[in-house]
N, C-alpha and C positions, 0 to 999 in steps of 0.2 A: 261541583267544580273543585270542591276542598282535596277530594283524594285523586281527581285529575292531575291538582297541582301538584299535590304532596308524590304522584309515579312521575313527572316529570322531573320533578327536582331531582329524589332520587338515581334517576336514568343520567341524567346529564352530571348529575355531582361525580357517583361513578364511573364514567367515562372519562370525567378528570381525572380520579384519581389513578383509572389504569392509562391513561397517558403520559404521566407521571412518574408511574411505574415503566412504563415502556422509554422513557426518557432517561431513567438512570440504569437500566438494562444496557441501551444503548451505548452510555458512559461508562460504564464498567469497567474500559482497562483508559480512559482521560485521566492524563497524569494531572492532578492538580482540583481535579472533581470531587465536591461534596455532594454526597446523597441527601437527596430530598424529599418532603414528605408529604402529607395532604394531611391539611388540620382540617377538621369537620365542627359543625357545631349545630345544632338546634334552629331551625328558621324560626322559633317561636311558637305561639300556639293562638288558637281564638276561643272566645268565653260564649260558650251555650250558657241555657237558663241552669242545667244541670253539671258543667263545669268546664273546662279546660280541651281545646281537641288539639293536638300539636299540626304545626301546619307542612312538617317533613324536615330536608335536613339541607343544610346550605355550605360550601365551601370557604371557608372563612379567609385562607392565605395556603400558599406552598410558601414551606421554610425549608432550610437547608441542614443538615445535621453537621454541628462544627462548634467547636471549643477554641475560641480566643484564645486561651493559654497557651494548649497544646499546640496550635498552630505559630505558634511564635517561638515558644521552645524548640517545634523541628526546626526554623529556621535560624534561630542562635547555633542550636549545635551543628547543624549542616551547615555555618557559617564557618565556623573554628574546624570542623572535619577536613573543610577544602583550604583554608588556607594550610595545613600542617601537612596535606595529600599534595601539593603544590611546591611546597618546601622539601619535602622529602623525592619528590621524582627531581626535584631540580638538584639535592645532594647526593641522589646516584649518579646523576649524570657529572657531576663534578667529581664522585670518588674513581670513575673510569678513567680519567686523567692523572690517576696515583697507581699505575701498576705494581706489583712486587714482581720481585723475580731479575733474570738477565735483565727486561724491559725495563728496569723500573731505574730513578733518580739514586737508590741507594745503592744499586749494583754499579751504575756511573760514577759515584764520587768514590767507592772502594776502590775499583780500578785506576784512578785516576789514582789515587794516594800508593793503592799500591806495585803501579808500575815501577815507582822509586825506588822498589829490589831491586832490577837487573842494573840499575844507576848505580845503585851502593856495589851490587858485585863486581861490577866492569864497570867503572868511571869512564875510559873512553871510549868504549863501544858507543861508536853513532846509530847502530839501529835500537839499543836501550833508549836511546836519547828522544830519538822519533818516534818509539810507540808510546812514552810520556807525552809529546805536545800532542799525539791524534787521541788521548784516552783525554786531557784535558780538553780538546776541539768536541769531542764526542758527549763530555761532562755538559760543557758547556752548551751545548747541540738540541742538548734531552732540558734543559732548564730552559732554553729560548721557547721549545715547541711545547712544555708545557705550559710557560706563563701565554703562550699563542692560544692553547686551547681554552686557558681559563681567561683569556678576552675573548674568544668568540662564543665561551658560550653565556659570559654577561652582555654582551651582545643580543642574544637569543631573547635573555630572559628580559631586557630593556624594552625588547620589541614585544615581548611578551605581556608586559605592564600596558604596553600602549594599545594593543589591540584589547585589553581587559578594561580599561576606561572607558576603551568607544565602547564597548558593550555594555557598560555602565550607563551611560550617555546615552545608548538607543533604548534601553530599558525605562527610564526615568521619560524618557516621551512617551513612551508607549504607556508607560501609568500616569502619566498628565491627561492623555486622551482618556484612556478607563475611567479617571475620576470624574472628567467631563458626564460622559454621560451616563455615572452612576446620578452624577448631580440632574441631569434631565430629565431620570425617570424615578426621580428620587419623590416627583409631587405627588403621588399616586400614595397610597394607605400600604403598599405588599413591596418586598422589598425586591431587587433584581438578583436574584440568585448569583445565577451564570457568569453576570458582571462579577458580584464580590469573590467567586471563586478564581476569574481573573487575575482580578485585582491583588490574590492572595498568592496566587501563580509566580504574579510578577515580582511581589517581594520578597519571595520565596529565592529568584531566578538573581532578584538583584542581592541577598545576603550572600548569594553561593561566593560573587564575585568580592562586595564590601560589605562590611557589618553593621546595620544601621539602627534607628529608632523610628518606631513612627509615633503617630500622634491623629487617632480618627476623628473626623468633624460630623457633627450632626449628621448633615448631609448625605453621609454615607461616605466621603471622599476622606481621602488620607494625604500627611503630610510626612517625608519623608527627610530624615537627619541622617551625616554621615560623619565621620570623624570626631563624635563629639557631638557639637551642637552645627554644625552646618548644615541650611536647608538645601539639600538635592530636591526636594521638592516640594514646591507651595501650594497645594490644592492643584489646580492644572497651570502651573509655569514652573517648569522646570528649569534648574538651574547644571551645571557641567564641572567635572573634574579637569584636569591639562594636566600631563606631562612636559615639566620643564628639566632645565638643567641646574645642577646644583650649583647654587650664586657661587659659593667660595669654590670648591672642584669640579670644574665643568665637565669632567669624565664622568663624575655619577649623574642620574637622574633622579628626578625630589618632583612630590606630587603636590598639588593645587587646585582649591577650589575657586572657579571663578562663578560671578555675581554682577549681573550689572557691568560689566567687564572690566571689575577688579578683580583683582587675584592674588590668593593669599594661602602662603604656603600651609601646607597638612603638613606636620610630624609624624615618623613613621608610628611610634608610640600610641594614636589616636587611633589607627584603622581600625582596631578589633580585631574579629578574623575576615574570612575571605580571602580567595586567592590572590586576592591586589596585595593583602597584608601578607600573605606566607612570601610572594614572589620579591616584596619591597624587605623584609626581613633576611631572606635569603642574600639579596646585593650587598644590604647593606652592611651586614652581621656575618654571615658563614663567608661569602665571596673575601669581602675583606680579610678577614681573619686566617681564610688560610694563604690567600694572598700575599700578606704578610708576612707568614711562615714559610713561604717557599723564596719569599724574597729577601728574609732572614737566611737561610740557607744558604743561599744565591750571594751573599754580601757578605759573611761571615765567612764562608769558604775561601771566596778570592781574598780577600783581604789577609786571611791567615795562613795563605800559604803565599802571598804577595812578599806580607813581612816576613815570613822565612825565607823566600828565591831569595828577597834582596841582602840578606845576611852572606850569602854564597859568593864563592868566586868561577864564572865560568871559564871553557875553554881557552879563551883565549887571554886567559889573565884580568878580565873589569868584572869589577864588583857586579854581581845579578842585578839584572834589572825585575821591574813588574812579569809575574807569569799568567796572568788576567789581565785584563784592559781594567786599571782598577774606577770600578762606579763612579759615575758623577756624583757630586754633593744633591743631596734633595732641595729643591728649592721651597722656600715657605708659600703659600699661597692665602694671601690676606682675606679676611671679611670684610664685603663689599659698604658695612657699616664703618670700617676704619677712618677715622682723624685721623692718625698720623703716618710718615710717610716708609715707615721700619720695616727693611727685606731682612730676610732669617733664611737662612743654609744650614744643613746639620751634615755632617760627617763624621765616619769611623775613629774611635779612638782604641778603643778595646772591644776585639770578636767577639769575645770569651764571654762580654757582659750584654751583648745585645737583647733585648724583647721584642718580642713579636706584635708591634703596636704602631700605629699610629699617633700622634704628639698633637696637643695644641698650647702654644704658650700666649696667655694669658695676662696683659699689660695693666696693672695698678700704679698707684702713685707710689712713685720710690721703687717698686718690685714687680717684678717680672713670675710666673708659677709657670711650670711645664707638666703639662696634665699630659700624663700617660692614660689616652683613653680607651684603651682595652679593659682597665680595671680602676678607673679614675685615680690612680695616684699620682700623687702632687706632690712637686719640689718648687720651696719660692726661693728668687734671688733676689738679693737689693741691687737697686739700680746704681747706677748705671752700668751693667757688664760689657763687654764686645763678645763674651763667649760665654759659655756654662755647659757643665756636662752633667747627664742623666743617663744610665743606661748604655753605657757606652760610645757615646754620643756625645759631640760638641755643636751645640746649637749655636751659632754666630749669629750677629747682628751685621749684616753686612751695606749697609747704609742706611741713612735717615732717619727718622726718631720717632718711639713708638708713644703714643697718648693714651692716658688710660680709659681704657675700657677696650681698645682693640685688642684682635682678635687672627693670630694666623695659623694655618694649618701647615703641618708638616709631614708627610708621607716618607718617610724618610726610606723603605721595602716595596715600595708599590712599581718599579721600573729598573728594579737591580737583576730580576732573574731575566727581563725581559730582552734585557742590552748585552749581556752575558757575554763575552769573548777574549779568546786566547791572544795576549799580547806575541809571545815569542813563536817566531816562525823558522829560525836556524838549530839544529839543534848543539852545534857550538856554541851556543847564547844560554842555553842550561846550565846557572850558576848550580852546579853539585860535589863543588871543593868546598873547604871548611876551611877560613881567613886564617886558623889555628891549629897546632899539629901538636900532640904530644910523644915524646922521646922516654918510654920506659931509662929507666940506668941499666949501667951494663953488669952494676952487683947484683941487679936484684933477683929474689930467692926464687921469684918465678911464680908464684902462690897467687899473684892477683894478674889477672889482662883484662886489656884495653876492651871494654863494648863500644861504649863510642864516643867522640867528641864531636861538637860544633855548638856556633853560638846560636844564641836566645835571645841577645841582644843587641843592638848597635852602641856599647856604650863607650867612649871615647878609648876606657883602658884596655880592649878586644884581644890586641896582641900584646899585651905588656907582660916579659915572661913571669912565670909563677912557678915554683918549686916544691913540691908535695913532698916531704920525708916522712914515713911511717916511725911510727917509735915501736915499743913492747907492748905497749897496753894497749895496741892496736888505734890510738888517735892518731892524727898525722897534721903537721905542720906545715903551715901554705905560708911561704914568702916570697915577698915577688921584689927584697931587695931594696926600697924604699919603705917602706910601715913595717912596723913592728911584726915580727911574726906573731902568727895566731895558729891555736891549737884546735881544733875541730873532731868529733867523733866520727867515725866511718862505718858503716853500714852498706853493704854487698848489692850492690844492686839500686841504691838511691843514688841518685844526681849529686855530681858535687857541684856548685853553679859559683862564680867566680869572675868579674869583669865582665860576666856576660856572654862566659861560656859555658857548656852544661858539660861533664865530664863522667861516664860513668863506668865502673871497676867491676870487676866480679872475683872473686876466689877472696884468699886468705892473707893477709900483709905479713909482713914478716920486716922485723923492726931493719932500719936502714934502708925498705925499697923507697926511690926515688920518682918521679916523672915530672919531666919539666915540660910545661905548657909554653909554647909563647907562638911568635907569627910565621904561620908554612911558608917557608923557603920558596923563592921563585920558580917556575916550571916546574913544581910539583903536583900543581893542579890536575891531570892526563891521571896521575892513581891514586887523587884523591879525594873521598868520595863519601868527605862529613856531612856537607849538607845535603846532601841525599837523602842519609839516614837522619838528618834532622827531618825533612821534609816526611821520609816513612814514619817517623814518630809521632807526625800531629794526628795519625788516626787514633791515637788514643786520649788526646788534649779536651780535656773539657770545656764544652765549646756553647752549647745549647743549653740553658738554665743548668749544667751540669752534666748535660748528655756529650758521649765522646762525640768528636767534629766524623767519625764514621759511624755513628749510627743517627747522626740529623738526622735524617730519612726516615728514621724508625720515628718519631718523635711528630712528625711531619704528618706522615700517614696514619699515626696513633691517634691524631686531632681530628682528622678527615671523619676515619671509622669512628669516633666516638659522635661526632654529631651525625652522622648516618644513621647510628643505631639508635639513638634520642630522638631523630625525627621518625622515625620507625615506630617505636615503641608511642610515641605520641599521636602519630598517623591511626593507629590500632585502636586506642584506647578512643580517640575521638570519634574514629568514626562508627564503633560501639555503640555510644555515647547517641549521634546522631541516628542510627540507625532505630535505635530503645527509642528516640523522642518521635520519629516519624514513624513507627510501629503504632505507636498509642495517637498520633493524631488520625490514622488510619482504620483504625479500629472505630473510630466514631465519624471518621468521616466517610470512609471507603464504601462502596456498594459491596455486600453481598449478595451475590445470583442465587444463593436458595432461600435467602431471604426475602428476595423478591420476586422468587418461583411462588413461595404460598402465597404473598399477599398477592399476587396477579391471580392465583386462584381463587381466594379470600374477594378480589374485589368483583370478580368475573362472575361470580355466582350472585353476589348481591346486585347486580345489574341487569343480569338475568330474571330474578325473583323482584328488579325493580321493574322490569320489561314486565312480565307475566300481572302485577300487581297493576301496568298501568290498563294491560288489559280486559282484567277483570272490573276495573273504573271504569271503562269504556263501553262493554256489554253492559254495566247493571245501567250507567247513564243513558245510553241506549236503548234500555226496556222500561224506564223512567218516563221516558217520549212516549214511545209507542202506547204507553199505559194511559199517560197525560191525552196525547192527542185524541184517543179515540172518544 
């Protein structure tokens, strides 16, 4: 009966293990499948008078071939792969809304600036006049349609975030039920394969999206942490993220774990990786930022050629008005934690000084800080102000009174390119005369002319005349008849700037030339065509941390392409990264098919030779009888 049992065992253990084999054959290309084994072991033995006879072999457990490390590192790195693979398709698609060329923002505001040739050459040429307000309509035109495209495609990507939560959220039940009934068949001695490979599937599925921790229990079942220390999942009750709206700017979206159905905001900061994080990083951080910069552009442009039109005198003799509809003030938008009752407005004071940020001013006792939060710097005021400036900017207090520790935001670029438009629709309303004319003398040697005049500034003394004599040693004396004369050096080609007119010479002086500056004479406006040329000249104005007001654009799109190329280069590197960790958790997890070509051979013979061995027990027991019975 001993070697009956001992070909039985044999027969059947073997047939496990080629089913086994035939089971991880079958899984072969199961994304998420660990190959699995047959542990053998010894049934034992029984004691003759003369010693020991083994009683065959028994199947002890199928286990799974798999490394808890490695299987965690693929999903860390295949965490950080997709949220940077995520950030970066969502920064092509924002760099397609920056073209160069004719198309592009920076070919618009060249145009626009320098339509003001044919002004300066023909002051009353009405069709000069009208291809200025349609190259400004057109400027204008191309800033509406891009800040268009960069809300619909934060749009996209909002809707984007919310379909990646519910997926979050079906995931997290579906491993509430997996843990279930790991925990069901958990009471048995051998472990459920299939399930843990699941189970590994799933958090594998859920890292792609957020980045978590888990924490395995006895039992077999896992608990699952997201942002930190939030449980998404307690053994089998799972818990949900929301998409909400952000308390203080209800334009962005801001994420939340609820519990119990409380809910309590996540910080972007907390996600880790995963595509929730690259897609909440992207809004929050690239979206805004160039945002910003286009809205800088957008509000620095109109405003700097605002205050030039309105230096000008048009057509019909009135001082220029606005040649943009100039931006509304930004209004502050409070934290919904605020005590007290303080509204804040910011508005343009100087182009020239703007940053490309968003503000939050900050209430203490006695003082007030304006945190530039692009790069956290901070300027404090003592209280009590009505104004203060940072950046080009006058933040107002424009009612009620702030208590400390509140808190309001100010977006002062987030709806300047958005609202964009050409105030002047006549082109007799094109201020392109200059309030001031200068009069070479009729001595003089002829060695220096006129480049150009007009003013720079609105300053009360604009027209009050001034009389320039050159001496021998090429300085030249400016009186203007009330103050003392003053003596000044002259250099060919710099500005002479004066009440608030800029004045520039070219050639050689020659002692005794004269030019007397003072107010253009009535109806002289029709030839003449200073502010024009003041207007042509702010393409060269430093406008942009530095950059001339015609090449914003360059500066613009230099921000765009450099975080394109960073999420690029990070996209690469990550997914390297991810690629190496889930190579090596492959390598010990994966099925090889000629690895399980020999062992199907390997086990098929020994089943075989356990078949033949049960039969050779069977005939000798069988002649055992026959010998017994007779």
């Amino acid at each position: 009966m001993s070697a009956l049992n001992i070909g039985a065992r044999a027969l059947t253990t073997n047939l496990a293990a080629l089913q086994v084999i035939g089971h991880n054959i079958a899984n072969a290309n199961t994304v998420g499948y660990s190959r699995q084994n047959v542990q053998l072991t010894t049934a034992g033995a029984q004691a003759f008078g003369n010693g020991y006879i083994g009683k065959g072999v028994d199947m002890a457990t199928v286990e799974r071939s798999h490394s808890a490390y490695l299987t965690r590192e693929a999903q860390l790195t295949g965490s950080v792969a997709a949220a940077d693979a995520v950030r970066y398709s969502r920064l092509q698609a924002l760099e397609s809304a920056f073209p160069l060329g004719a198309g592009g923002l920076g070919s618009a505001l060249n145009d626009t600036l320098n339509a003001w040739a044919d002004v300066a050459s023909s002051p009353s040429n009405l069709t000069a006049r009208v291809v200025v307000i349609a190259k400004g309509e057109e400027f204008a035109s191309r800033l509406r349609n891009t800040a268009g495209q960069l809300d619909a495609l934060a749009r996209s990507t909002q809707q984007q975030v919310e379909g990646s939560v519910n997926v979050i959220n079906g995931l997290a039940q579906d491993l509430a039920r997996v843990n279930q009934k790991i925990v069901e068949s958990a009471g048995g001695e051998h472990t459920p394969n299939d399930l843990f490979d699941q189970r590994d599937q799933l958090l594998g599925e859920i890292n792609k999206h957020i980045q978590t921790s888990t924490i395995f229990d006895k039992d077999g079942s896992v608990s699952v942490f997201v942002a930190g220390s939030q449980p998404l999942l307690l053994g089998q009750r799972a818990n949900q993220l929301a998409v909400t709206r952000d308390a203080t700017d209800n334009s962005r979206i801001a994420l939340a774990f609820v519990q119990g159905g409380v809910s309590t905001p996540l910080a972007d900061n907390t996600l880790g990786g995963g595509e929730l994080s690259g897609l909440m990083n992207f809004l929050n951080k690239d979206m805004v930022a160039v945002q910003n910069l286009l809205g800088r552009m957008a509000l620095a442009s109109a405003t700097t050629v605002n205050n030039q039109h309105a230096l000008g005198i048009d057509l019909q003799g009135n001082p220029g008005q606005d040649f943009f509809i100039p931006p509304a003030a930004a209004v502050g938008m409070a934290d919904p934690a605020n005590t007290g009752t303080a509204s804040v407005s910011a508005s343009v004071n100087d182009p020239a000084a703007l940053m490309a940020s968003d503000y939050e001013l900050r209430f203490s006792a006695g003082s007030v800080s304006v945190v530039r939060l692009s790069d956290g710097d901070s300027t404090s005021f003592a209280m009590p102000p009505t104004a203060f400036d940072k950046d080009g900017l006058t933040f107002n207090i424009d009612a009620g009174t702030a208590a400390a520790g509140d808190r309001i935001l100010v977006r002062p670029f987030e709806a300047a390119a958005r609202n964009m438009q050409v105030a002047i629709g006549s082109p007799d309303r094109l201020a392109a005369a200059s309030p001031v004319m200068v009069t070479p003398g009729v001595n003089n040697a002829g060695g220096l002319s006129v480049e150009s005049l007009y003013a720079v500034s609105g300053s009360a003394n604009l027209t009050d005349p001034v009389t320039l004599t050159f001496q021998a040693d090429g300085t030249y004396v400016a009186d203007d008849g009330v103050n003392p004369p003053a003596t000044y050096n002259f250099a060919p080609g710099q500005p002479i700037v004066i009440n608030g007119w800029s004045l520039t010479l070219r050639g050689s002086p020659s002692a005794g030339d004269t030019f007397a500056i003072g107010a253009a004479p009535p109806g002289s406006t029709a030839q003449n065509a200073g502010n024009a040329s003041a207007v042509l000249a702010l393409r060269d104005r430093p406008t942009f941390e530095g950059v001339a007001l015609a090449d914003g654009y360059v500066s613009l799109f230099s921000e765009v392409g450099t975080r394109v190329q960073g999420a690029k280069f990070a996209t690469e590197f990550s997914s390297q990264i991810a690629t190496t960790a889930e190579t090596a958790r492959t390598n010990v997890s994966g099925v090889n098919l000629d690895e399980e070509a020999a062992r199907l051979l390997q086990y098929q013979q020994a089943y075989q030779a356990s078949a033949k061995f049960l039969q050779v027990a069977q005939s000798t027991f069988d002649s055992l009888l026959a010998t017994v019975g007779r």
